[in-house]
N, C-alpha and C positions, 0 to 999 in steps of 0.2 A: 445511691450512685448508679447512671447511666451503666449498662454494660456496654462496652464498644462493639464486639462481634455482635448484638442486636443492632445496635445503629446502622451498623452494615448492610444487614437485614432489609431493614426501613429503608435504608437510601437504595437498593434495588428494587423494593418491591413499586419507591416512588417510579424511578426508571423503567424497569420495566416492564411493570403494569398486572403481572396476575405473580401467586404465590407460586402455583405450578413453573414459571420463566424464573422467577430466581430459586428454586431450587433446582432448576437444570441445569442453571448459569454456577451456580458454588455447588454444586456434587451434594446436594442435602436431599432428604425427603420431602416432599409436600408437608407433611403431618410433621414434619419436626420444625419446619420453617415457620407455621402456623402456630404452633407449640412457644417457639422463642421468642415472636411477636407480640402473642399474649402475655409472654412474662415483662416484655419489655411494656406492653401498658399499665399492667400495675406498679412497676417499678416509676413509671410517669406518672400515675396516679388519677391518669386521662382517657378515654378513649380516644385511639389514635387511627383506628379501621373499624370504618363501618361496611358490614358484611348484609349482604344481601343474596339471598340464595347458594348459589357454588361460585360467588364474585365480590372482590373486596374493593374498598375504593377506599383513600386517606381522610382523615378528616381535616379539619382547618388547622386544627392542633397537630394531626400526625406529619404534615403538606412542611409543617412549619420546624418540624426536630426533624425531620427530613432534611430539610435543607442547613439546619444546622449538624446534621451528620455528613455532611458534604464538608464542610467545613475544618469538622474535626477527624477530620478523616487526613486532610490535607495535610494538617498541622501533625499528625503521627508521621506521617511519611516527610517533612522537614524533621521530625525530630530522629529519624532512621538517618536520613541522611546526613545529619549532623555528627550522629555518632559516628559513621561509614567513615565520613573523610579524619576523624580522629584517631580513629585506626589506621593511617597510613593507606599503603598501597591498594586498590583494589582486590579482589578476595573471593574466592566461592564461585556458588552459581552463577550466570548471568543469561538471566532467559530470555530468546530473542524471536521475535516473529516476524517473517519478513513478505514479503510478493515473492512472485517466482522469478523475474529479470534480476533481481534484484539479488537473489542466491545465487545466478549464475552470475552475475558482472562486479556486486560491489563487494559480495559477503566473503569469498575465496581471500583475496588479498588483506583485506580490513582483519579478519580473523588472525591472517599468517603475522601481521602487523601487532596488530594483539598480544598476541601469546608471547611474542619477542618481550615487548615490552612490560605487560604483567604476568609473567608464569603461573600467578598463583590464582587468575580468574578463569573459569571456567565455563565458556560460551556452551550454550544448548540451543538451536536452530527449528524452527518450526517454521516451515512453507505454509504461508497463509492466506486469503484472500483480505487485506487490508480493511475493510469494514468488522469481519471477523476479530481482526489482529487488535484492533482499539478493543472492541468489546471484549475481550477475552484479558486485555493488558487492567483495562477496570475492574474485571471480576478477582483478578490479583496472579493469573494463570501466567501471566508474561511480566517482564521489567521493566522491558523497552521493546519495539518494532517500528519500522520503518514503513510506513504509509506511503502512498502517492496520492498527487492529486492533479486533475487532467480539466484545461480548458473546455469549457461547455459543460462539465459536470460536478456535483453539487460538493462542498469542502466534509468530510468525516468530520462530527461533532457528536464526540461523545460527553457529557458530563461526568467531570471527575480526570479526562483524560487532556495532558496539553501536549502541545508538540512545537517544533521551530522547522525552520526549513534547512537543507544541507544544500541542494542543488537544484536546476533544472534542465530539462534536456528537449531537443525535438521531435516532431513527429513527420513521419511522413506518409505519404500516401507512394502504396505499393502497389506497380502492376505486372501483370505479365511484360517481358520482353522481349518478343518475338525476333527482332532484328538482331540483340545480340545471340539471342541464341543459333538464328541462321548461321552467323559470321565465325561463330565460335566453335562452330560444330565437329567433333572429333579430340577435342581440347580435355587434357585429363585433368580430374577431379583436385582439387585445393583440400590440405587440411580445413578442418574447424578451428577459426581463431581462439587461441588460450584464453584463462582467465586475467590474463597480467594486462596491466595498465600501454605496456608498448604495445601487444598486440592487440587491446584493441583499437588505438590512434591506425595501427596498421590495418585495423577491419575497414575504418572510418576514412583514412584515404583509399582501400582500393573501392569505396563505394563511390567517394565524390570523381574518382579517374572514370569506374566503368559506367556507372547506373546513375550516381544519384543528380537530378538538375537542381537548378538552380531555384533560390524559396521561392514558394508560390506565390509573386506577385503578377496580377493580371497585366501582361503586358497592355500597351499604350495601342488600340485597334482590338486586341482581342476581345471573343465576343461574352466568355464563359471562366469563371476560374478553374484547376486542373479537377475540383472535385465537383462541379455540374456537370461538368467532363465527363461524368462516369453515374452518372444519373440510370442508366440504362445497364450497367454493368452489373452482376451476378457479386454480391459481397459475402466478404468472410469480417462473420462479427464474434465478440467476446461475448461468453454467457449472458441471458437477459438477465438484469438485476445487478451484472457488474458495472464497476466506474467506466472501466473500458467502453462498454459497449454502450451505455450513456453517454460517454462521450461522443462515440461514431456519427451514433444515431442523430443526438443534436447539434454537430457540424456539420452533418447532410442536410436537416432540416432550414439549418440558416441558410446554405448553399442553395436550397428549392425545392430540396424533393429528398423522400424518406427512402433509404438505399432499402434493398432488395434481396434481405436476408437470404444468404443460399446454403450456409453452412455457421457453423457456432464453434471456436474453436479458442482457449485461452491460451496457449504455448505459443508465444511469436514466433521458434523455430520452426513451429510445427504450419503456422500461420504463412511465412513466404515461401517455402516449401508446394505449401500449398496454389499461391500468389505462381510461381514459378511454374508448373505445371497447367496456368491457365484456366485454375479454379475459379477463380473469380479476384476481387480487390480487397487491400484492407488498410488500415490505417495505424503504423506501429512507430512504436518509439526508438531513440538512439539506442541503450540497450537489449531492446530484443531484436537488433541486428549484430551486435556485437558475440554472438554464441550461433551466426548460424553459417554453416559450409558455404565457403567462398563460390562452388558453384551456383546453389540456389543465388544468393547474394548478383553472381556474374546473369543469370537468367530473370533478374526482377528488375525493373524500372523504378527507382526512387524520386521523388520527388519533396522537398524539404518545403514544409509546410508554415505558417504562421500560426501555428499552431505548438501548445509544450503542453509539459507533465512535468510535477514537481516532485522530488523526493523530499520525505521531512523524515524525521526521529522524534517517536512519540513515547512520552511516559507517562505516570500517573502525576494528576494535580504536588508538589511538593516535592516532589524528589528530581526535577531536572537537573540539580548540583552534585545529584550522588558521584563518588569519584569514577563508579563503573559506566556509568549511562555517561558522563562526562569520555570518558578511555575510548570510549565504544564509539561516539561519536567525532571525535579527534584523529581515532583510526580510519572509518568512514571518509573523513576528510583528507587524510594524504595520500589514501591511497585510489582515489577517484578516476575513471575514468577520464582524460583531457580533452573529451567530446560532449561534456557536462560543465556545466558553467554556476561556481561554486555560488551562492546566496548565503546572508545574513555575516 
């Protein structure tokens, strides 16, 4: 008989390619990863890694109970979930990985939502970068996490990990705005809008009254859209290598020209704050406007793009019916921001 925790093994080492990465990835040694592989070949009765120097590579046989460890992998995690909902109510841990807008705008209420409802689940929170967040939800470290995914930039695909989608929201290009800051000058400071679902409708119109125009369609005579607009402008981008900032980068490039890295910065607060001061430009979503001080907000130029970002809820292959990943998602749902526009 197969051992399962080896198949595990084999289906990362297919994934991620050196023994040294999946014992980084599941907290093992080198030398014990390589240990439990060997025992899983004689247990196949096959060579299933062929080693070449300090480098393994699968073989056709190993390529092949690899992907049959993908499989049964799945079918454990339908039969967890099978039990879960047998047991009634949801229950225990519930490990969640999320973005960082996504902590401050959807996870506050969703939680408070939560706990009402099942007392006896027990959310754990981990701020993540969403590529991170799938790969860490495969290696078995999370339950469930919330992804995003942004026009112009490529969909997370992880094997073994699926998702659905909850919402979408817009984006917009932010700039300095001189004029109101002229008009406004002397004007005391606004709270920061709460985490609750009224305030932020109330973030969302005092944007659309003071700052934000109307979507970016190239009026009829116009010579440029509002983002060749800013061709010349000093940008504020999300770390290289994030969705974010894939995305910037190739909605500038459809637009004509590659923006003008001036500053790298992932906190949208931290981002029109910036924008506001005359730092340069940037391009954010509906929620990382909703957590930021009404006066940055009153001092930046919005402009509402044809452009979105999707929120989804991702789990491992088999268990999206679990009752907790179900709860979690259901709560997500009611208690959504009304400047997000529900999907699925």
């Amino acid at each position: 008989m197969l051992d399962v925790r080896r198949l595990r093994l084999l289906r990362e080492l297919a994934h991620r390619g050196t023994i040294a990465a999946v014992a980084d990835a599941l907290a093992f040694t080198p030398s014990a990863v390589s240990q439990q592989l060997s025992a899983l070949e004689r247990e196949a009765g096959l060579p299933l890694l062929e080693r070449t120097g300090r480098s393994v590579a699968l073989t056709p046989a190993g390529a092949a109970l690899a992907a049959h460890a993908e499989a049964v992998l799945a079918r454990l995690e339908e039969a967890e979930t099978d039990l879960a909902a047998r047991r009634g109510a949801p229950a225990g841990p519930l490990r969640i990985g999320t973005f960082s807008s996504g902590a401050r705008s959807l996870l506050p209420d969703a939680l408070a939502r939560l706990a009402a409802e099942h007392p006896a689940l027990e959310p754990r929170v981990a701020e993540l970068d969403p590529v991170e967040a799938a790969d860490r939800l495969r290696a078995g470290e999370l339950d469930v996490a919330l992804l995003h995914r942004y026009d112009f930039a490529p969909r997370i695909s992880v094997p073994g990990v699926q998702s659905r989608a909850l919402f979408t929201e817009a984006l917009h290009l932010a700039e300095p705005d001189s004029a109101s800051a002229g008009a406004d000058a002397g004007a005391g400071d606004t709270a920061t809008t709460s985490a609750s679902a009224s305030a932020y409708a109330h973030a969302s119109r005092r944007s659309a009254e003071a700052s934000v125009e109307a979507p970016a369609e190239t009026p009829a005579g116009a010579s440029e859209s509002p983002l060749a607009a800013c061709r010349d402008a000093a940008w504020i981008l999300a770390t290289p290598g994030t969705l974010c900032h894939t995305m910037t980068v190739r909605a500038c490039e459809a637009a004509g020209f590659t923006p003008q890295a001036r500053h790298h910065v992932d906190d949208f607060a931290a981002v029109l704050s910036m924008v506001a001061a005359g730092l340069g430009v940037a391009l954010v979503p509906e929620l990382g406007i909703a957590h930021t001080p009404a006066e940055t907000v009153r001092r930046t130029r919005l402009t509402r793009l044809p452009l979105a970002r999707e929120t989804q809820v991702a789990y491992r292959a088999g268990a999206g019916r679990h009752p907790a990943i179900r709860a979690f998602a259901e709560a997500l749902r009611a208690t959504a921001p009304p400047a997000l526009t529900p999907l699925g």
